[in-house]
Structures are given as C-alpha cells and as structure tokens.
Phi, psi and omega in degrees: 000140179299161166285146216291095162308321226177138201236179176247150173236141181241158212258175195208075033285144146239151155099195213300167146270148151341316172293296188322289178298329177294329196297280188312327173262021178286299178301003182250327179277271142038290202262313172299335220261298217260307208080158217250134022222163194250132195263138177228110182283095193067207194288142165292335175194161190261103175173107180349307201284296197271344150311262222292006189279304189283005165257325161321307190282316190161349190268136191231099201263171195230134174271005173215140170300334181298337223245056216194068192312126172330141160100354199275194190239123181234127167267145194240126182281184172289019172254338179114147169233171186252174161337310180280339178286331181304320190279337172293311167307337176269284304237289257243358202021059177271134181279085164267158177217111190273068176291349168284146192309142193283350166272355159272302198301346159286338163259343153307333202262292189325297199295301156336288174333280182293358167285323189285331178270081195356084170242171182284132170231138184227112178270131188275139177173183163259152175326136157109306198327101215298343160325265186299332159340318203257325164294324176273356151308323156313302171212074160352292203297334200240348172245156170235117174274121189257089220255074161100206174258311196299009190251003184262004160305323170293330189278136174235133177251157175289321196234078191301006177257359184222085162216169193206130182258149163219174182228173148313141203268329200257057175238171181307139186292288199302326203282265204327308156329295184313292212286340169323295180324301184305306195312338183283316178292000153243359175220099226258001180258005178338120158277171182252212201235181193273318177196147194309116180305308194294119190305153179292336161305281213324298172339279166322308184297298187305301209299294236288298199273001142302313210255357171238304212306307185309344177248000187264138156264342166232160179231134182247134171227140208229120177150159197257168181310318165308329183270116181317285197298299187325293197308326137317313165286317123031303188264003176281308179286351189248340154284313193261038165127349196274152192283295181226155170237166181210160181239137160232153191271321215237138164314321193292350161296278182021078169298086166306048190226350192281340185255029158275140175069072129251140194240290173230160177248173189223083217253139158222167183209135168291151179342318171264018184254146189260137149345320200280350218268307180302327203291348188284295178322289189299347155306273176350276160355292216292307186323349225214353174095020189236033214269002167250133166242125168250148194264166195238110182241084198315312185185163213253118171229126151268015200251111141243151192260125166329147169302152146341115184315321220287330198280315179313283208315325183267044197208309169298326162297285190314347176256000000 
C-alpha cells in the first residue's frame, strides 16, 4: 500500500436495490429453470457489468419482442413495459417473465387509475427513457411527458382542475421537486400521487451523497452512463458541495490524475451496480494512498421483493 494521502469516505446505502436485485436474479433463475438462452427485452437493468455477466451465461438480450423466436422464454426487465408489448408477447407465444420493479409496477397501477378517473396525467422523467416508455403505455390517450421544469411550459391540459403528476422512479428528489413546483405554478390545484413516486433506493443514495459530498474534494460514483440514478448521483454530489465527481462503469476509468490536491474521496454506486465493481475502486484508491475508509451512512434498508410469480411456481414444481 502507498503511502497514506488521504482517506475515503463510503456512502452507505449504495449498490443493488431491491428492484435490482429481484431483476438479475429472475434472470439467473431463468437460465437455470429454462437453460440458456433465455431472450432479455433491453437491458435487465442499466449496468455493463452486470449485462455482460448474464450474457456469458446465456441470456440474449433484445431490443424488441419481435427479434424473440416465437415460443421462447423471454424477461421483462426491471424498467417495465406497456401493455402492448405484453400483448406482442402473447401474439408471438412467449413464455414471460415479468421482472419489473415492483415499485414501476405501482405506478403503472397509479396512471391507470388516474387515466380511468379522466384525469390529464403528467408524468415527469426523461425522454427515451425504457420507464417512462412503459408508464406511458398504460394509458397513452392521458399521459404527457414532462422531461424537467424547463418543459412545462409546453405542457396543455383539457381541464387544470383534473391533473395529476407522477414521475419516474429513478430520478433526483430535488430536480422532480423543482418542476412540481413549476408545474404548480401553473396548475395551482395539480394533484400529487398518492404516495411518492421515486423509490426509496434512489432516495437513499442521494441522501448517503448529500451527507458525505460537502467534505469530498472528488466524488467516484460506479455506475454506466445509461443508468438514470448513477447520472443523478453525479449531479447530487456536485449540488451538495464536492469540488468534482466522475461516473465510471470500471476502476480501470480511473484517472490518477484527478486525486491531485485530493484530500478526501468520496466512493458511492447506483442501483444496479454489485458490490465487486466498487471494491475494485477502494483497491484502486488504497494503491494510491487512500487506504483509510469511513463509512457515511444514510439509511438501514431491508426491503426485499419476492421473485417473479412465473418463477415461485416453477421453483416449487421442481422442488
């Protein structure tokens, strides 16, 4: 080990989620249940790492259900789907497994609702996004997407006494805050959702890079450029104080050149990122002089989600 620079502070919750963890290993069960390969409708979750891991074993993943030979076993990832892909999947007689987090599937339930009672619904998230992709499938005719406050300007409703916002799960507490707000000032009876959309990972984490980023002078957040919530902690940490942040998928991204005038770091990981990915970053560090860690710790999360229905059942024949 180098001589001592300097220390780290590590954030505490980080890394997989609930949603996360329930994905990859629906997809892992899968491969066991099925034998490989097992067809993956997009990413199961956005992280390099954890893709290229689950191709090694067999899963093949897809950006459309058509590109999917009829009759085969296909996972729906942990961002969620609309309606129509579901019904593209019976058309096609695919054997799915429904791998979205169970907290999109709440809000998939939420747009419905509030589609049947006609209401306007403005969903906040970003363009593109395999989310909001799958939220505004539920009811098309009744969501609009509203990608930040500078977009509400844009928005037009039928009625401004019957709307209603909901967001994407994985986005910055504070960003999703700004545009409510905008969103209020223009529609001042605007309902809220029933209960806060943005998962409670996302929540944690941002808080874990609140409560360390003001004492960081760099912040390493592990996690790839597609994953929404990684790309958020990035901009978290650098709202609450750290002189600079960087996203990396691998240690081997590592600029030494980035810990001159560093004192303390700051290491943290998005949802979808394993544990094995960061312990590479705090190796990488200690070689470097950073070899004291303290941990930063937000909040105590214990919430885990039952596998996939399609999998208990096939998990109970087989035993």
């Amino acid at each position: 080990m180098a001589d001592q620079r300097g220390r780290v502070l590590l954030a505490d919750p980080r890394g997989y989620c609930a949603g996360v963890d329930r994905a990859v290993v629906a997809v892992e069960r899968a491969l066991e249940i099925h034998g490989a390969p097992v067809y993956v409708r997009k990413q199961i979750v956005h992280n390099k790492h954890v893709v290229a891991t689950l191709e090694r074993r067999g899963a093949v993943f897809v950006d459309e259900t058509d590109e999917v030979p009829e009759g085969s076993v296909v996972v729906f990832s942990a961002h969620g789907v609309s309606p129509a892909v579901h019904e593209e999947a019976a058309n096609r007689s695919l054997r799915t497994i429904d791998a979205t987090c169970p907290l999109v599937t709440k809000v998939h339930s939420e747009a419905k609702r509030f589609a049947k009672d006609d209401f306007d619904i403005l969903l906040i998230g970003h363009r593109g996004h395999e989310e909001v992709e799958g939220t505004s499938g539920e009811a098309p005719a009744h969501i609009q997407l509203v990608d930040g406050a500078d977009d509400v300007a844009n928005v037009q409703v039928r009625d401004p006494d019957k709307v209603v916002w909901l967001s994407q799960t994985t986005l910055s507490v504070d960003e999703t805050l700004a545009t409510v707000d905008a969103l209020r000032d223009r529609f001042p009876t605007l309902q809220s959702p029933p209960s806060d959309d943005i998962c409670y990972a996302t929540q944690n984490r941002q808080q874990a890079v609140k409560l360390m980023a003001p004492g960081c002078d760099l912040v390493i957040v592990v996690g790839s450029t597609n994953s929404s919530n990684s790309v958020r902690l990035v901009e978290v940490a650098l709202e609450a104080g750290a002189r600079s942040s960087y996203l990396v998928d691998y240690a081997a991204e590592l600029d030494p050149a980035w810990l001159e005038g560093v004192s303390t770091v700051g290491v943290t990981s998005g949802a979808s990122v394993p544990e094995v990915l960061v312990d590479e970053v705090l190796d990488w560090l200690a070689e470097r002089g950073y070899g004291d860690v303290e941990t930063v710790k937000a909040a105590e999360e214990r919430l885990v989600f039952a596998l996939p229905h399609e999998l208990r059942q096939r998990r109970t024949t087989a035993e």
